[in-house]
C-alpha positions in Angstrom: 0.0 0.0 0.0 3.2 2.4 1.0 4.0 1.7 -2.5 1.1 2.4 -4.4 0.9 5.6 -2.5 4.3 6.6 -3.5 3.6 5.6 -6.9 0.9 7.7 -6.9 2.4 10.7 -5.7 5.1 10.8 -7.6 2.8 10.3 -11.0 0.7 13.2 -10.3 4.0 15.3 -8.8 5.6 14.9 -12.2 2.2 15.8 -14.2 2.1 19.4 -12.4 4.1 22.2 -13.1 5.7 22.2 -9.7 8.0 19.4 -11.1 8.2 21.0 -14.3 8.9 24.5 -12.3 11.8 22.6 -9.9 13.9 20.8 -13.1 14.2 24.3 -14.5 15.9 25.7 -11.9 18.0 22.9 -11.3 19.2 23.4 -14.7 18.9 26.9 -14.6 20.7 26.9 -11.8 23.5 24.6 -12.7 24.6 26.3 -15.9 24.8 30.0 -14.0 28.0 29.0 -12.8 29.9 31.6 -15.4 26.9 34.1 -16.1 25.7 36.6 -13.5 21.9 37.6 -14.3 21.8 41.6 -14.7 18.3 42.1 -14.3 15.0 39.8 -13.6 11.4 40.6 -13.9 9.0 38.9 -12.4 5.1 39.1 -12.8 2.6 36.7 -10.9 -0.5 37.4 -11.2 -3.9 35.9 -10.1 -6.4 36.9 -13.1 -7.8 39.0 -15.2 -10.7 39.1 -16.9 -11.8 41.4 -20.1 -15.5 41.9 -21.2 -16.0 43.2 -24.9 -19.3 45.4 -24.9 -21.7 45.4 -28.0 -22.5 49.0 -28.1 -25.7 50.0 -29.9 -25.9 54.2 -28.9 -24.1 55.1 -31.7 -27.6 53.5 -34.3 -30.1 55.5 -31.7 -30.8 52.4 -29.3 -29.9 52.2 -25.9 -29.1 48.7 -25.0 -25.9 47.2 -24.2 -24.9 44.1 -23.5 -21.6 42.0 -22.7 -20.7 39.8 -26.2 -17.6 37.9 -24.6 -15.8 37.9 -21.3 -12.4 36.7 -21.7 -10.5 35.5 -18.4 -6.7 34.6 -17.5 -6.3 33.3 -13.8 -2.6 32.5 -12.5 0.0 34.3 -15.0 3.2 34.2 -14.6 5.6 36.1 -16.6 9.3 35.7 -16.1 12.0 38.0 -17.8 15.8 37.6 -17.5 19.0 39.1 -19.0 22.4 38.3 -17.8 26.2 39.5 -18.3 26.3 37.6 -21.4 23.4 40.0 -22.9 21.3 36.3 -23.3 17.7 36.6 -22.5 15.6 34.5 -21.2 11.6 35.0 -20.8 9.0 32.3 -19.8 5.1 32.9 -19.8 2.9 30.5 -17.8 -0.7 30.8 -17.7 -3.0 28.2 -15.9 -6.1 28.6 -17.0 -7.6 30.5 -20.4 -11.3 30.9 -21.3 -13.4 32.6 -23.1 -17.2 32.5 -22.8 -19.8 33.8 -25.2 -22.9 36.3 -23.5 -24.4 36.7 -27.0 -28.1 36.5 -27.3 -29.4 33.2 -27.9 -26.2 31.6 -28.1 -25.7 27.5 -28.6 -22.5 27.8 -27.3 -22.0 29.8 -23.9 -17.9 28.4 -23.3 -16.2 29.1 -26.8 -12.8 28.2 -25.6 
């Protein structure tokens, strides 16, 4: 049973970007030996979300309404530049959708 759980542990360790996020900087890490980073930007960010308006005042009516809401939740945006004038930049974002508000939609998720 101590092994299954192991085993099962380490499977869904590996499948998340923690693991994916720890090899990095091992590498990462191990090849800085001769380079000295100059500067490093780092964004984390929960979410944000962006709702496209359909705007009718401008044909003389007066309704409004939301046509798409587009959301980002848990960016992270990594920049780096070191002695050696390399760059590196890395973009993670966790989730991405975009759902449909328009009228008499089949489809309310789009993506």
């Amino acid at each position: 049973m101590v092994a299954f759980a192991a085993q099962s542990f380490l499977h869904h360790f590996l499948q998340s970007n923690k693991a994916d996020r720890l090899l990095r900087q091992y590498s990462t890490a191990s090849k800085q030996s001769s380079r000295r980073v100059q500067s490093k930007i780092v964004l984390d960010i929960k979410g944000v979300g962006i709702s496209i308006i359909a705007d009718h005042s401008a044909l003389g009516q007066s309704d409004s309404y939301e046509l798409l809401y587009i959301s980002l939740s848990d960016m992270l945006f990594w920049h780096e530049l070191d002695n050696q004038k390399r760059m590196n930049i890395e973009a993670h974002i966790d989730s991405f959708q975009i759902d449909s508000a328009a009228r008499d939609t089949n489809y309310p998720v789009l993506l």
